[in-house]
C-alpha positions in Angstrom: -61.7 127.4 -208.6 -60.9 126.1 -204.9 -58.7 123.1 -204.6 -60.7 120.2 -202.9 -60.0 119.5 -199.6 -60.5 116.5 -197.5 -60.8 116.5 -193.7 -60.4 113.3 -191.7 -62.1 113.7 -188.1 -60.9 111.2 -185.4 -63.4 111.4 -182.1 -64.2 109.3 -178.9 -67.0 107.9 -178.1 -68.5 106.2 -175.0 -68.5 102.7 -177.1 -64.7 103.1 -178.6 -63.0 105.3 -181.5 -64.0 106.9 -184.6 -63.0 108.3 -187.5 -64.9 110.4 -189.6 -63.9 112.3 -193.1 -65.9 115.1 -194.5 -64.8 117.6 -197.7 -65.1 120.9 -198.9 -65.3 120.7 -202.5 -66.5 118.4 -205.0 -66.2 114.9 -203.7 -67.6 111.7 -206.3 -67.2 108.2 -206.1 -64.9 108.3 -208.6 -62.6 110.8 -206.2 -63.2 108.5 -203.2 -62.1 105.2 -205.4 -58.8 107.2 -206.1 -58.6 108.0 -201.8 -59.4 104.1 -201.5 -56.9 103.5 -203.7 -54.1 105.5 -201.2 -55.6 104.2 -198.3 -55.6 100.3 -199.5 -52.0 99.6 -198.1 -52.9 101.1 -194.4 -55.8 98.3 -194.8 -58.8 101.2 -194.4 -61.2 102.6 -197.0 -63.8 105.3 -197.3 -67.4 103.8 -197.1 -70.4 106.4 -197.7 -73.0 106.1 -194.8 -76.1 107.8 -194.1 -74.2 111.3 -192.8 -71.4 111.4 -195.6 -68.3 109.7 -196.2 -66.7 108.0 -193.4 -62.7 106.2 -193.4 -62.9 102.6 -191.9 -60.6 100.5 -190.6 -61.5 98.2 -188.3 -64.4 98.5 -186.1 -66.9 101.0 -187.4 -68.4 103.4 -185.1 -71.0 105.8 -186.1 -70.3 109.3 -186.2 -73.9 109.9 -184.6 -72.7 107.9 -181.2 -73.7 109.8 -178.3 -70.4 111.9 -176.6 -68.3 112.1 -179.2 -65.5 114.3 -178.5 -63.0 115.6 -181.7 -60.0 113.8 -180.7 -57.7 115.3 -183.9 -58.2 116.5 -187.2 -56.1 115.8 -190.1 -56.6 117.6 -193.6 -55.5 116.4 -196.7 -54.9 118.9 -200.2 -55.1 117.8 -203.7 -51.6 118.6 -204.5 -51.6 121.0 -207.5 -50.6 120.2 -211.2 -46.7 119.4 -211.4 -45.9 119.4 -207.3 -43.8 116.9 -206.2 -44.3 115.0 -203.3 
């Protein structure tokens, strides 16, 4: 079975920043509680919008904003049972 993996997206826009977090994998409320729960000291959480799951923090800007460019990518793995971080 794959690990999951999640993939946070940061892009410009004509109107300001974004960030945008998509997953291959299975990805439940329950998993993005636990992300929220990581996330809650950098004052952002995941919020699921019409397109998928997106991080805020901030101002929100909609992934759908017209010339977005991918600005970075950053990709986060489920560590496996028994690693240390």
């Amino acid at each position: 079975m794959p690990r999951t993996a999640f993939e946070i997206k940061s892009y410009t826009t004509g109107t300001g920043d974004g960030i945008r977090l998509s997953r291959t994998g299975p990805f439940t409320d329950e998993v993005a509680a636990m992300v929220n729960e990581r996330l809650e000291p950098f004052g952002a959480d995941l919020v699921h919008g019409p397109s998928g799951w997106y991080l805020r923090s901030g101002d929100y800007r909609s992934a759908s904003d017209a010339n977005s460019d991918l600005a970075c990518t950053l990709v986060l793995n489920r560590d496996p049972v028994g690693a240390q971080a």
